[in-house]
TORFI-543377 format. One record per residue (C-alpha): residue number from 1; z, y, x; residue in three letters. Coordinates in steps of 0.001 Angstrom, whole numbers, plus 500000, padded with zeros to 6 digits. Each point is the difference from the previous one (the first is absolute). Example, Ala and Ser with C-alpha at 12.3 -4.5 7.8 and 13.67 -1.06 7.14 Angstrom:
ATOM   resi       pz       py       px   resn
ATOM      1   507800   495500   512300    Ala
ATOM      2   499340   503440   501370    Ser
REM end
This chain:
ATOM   resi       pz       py       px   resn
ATOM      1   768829   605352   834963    Unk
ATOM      2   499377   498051   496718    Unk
ATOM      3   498026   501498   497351    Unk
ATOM      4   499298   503255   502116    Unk
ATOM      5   496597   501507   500533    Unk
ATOM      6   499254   500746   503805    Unk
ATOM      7   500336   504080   498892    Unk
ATOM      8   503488   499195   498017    Unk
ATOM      9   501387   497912   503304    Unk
ATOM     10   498500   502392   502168    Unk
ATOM     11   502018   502616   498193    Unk
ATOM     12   502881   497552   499561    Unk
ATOM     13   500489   499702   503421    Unk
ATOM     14   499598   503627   501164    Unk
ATOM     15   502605   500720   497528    Unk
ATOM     16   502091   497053   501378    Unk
ATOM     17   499798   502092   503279    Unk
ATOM     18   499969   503103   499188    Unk
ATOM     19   503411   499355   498365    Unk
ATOM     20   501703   497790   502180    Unk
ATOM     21   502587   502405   501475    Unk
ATOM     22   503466   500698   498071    Unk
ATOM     23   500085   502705   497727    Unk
ATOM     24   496261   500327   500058    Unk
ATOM     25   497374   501529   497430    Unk
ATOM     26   496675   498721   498404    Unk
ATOM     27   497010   501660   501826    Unk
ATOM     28   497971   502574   497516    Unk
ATOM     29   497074   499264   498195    Unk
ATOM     30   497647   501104   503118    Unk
ATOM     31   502092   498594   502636    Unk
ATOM     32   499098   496245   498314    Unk
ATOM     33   496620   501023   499305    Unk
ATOM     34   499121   500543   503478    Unk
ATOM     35   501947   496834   500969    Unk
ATOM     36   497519   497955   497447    Unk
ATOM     37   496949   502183   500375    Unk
ATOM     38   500105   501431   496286    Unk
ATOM     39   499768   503785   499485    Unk
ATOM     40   500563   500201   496319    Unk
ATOM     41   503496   500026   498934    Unk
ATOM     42   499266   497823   496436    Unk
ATOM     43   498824   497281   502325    Unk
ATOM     44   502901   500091   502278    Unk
ATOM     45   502036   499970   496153    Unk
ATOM     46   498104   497175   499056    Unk
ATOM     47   501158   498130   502839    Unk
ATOM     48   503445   500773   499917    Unk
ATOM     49   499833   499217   496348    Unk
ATOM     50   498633   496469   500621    Unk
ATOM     51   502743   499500   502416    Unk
ATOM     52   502903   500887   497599    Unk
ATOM     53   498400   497712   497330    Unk
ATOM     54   500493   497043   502840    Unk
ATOM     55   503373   500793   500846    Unk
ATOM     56   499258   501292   503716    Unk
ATOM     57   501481   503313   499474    Unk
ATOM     58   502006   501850   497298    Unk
ATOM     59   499267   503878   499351    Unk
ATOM     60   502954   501976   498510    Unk
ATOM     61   498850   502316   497846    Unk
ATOM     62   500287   503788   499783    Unk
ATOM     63   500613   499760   503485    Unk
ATOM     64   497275   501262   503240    Unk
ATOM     65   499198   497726   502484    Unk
ATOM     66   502719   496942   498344    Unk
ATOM     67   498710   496944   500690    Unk
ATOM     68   501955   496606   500998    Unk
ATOM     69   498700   497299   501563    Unk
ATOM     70   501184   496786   498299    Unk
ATOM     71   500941   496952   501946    Unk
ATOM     72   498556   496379   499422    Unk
ATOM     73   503527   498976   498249    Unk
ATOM     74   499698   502842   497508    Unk
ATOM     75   496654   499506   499501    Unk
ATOM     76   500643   496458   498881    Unk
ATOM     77   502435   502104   497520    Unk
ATOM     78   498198   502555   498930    Unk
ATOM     79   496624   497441   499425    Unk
ATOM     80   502552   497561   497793    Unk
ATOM     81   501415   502876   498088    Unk
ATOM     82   496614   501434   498995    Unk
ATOM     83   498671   496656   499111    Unk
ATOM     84   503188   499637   497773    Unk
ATOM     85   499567   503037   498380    Unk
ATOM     86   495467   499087   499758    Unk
ATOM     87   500992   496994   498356    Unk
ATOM     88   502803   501289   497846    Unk
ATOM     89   497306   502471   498762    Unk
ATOM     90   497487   497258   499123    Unk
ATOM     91   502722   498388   497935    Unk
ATOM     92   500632   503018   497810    Unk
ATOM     93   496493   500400   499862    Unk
ATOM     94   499371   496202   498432    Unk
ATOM     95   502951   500548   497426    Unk
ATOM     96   498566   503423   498710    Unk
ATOM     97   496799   498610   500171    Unk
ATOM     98   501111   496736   497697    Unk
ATOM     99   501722   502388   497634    Unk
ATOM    100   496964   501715   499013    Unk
ATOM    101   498486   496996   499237    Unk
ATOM    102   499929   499328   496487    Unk
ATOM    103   502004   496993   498374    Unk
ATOM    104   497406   498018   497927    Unk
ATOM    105   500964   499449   496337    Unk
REM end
């Protein structure tokens, strides 16, 4: 897996089994720990964080135990759309930054 750390694809893939059945739910917090050897819930976060920030999964929120794994297709997607919306951000940034520039006399 591209861009993963061994503890994130570890993870990844646990999750990727965990969750393979129809209708099935995320494992909890300690469930994944013990599957990656982490006791601390923040770390197991962490992970799952850096995941979601590489399009691997998608975490609804409000919601216990709502994870998705997201398929190399949508990744493609979801990586395009954020880079879109990175970019799109840069741009406004530029213009607001050349507009508080001020105009020589």
């Amino acid at each position: 897996m591209i861009g993963l750390t061994p503890k994130q694809s570890q993870l990844f893939r646990y999750l990727e089994g965990y969750m393979s059945g129809p209708g099935s739910v995320a494992p909890t917090f300690a469930e994944m720990g013990a599957a990656v050897g982490l006791t601390s819930k923040s770390a197991v976060h962490r992970l799952l964080s850096a995941l979601e920030e590489r399009a691997y999964i998608r975490r609804i929120p409000n919601r216990a135990r709502a994870i998705e794994i997201i398929r190399d297709g949508d990744r493609r997607q979801d990586v395009a759309h954020a880079l879109t919306l990175a970019s799109d951000y840069q741009l406004q940034a530029e213009i607001n930054r050349r507009r508080s520039i001020p105009k020589a006399a």
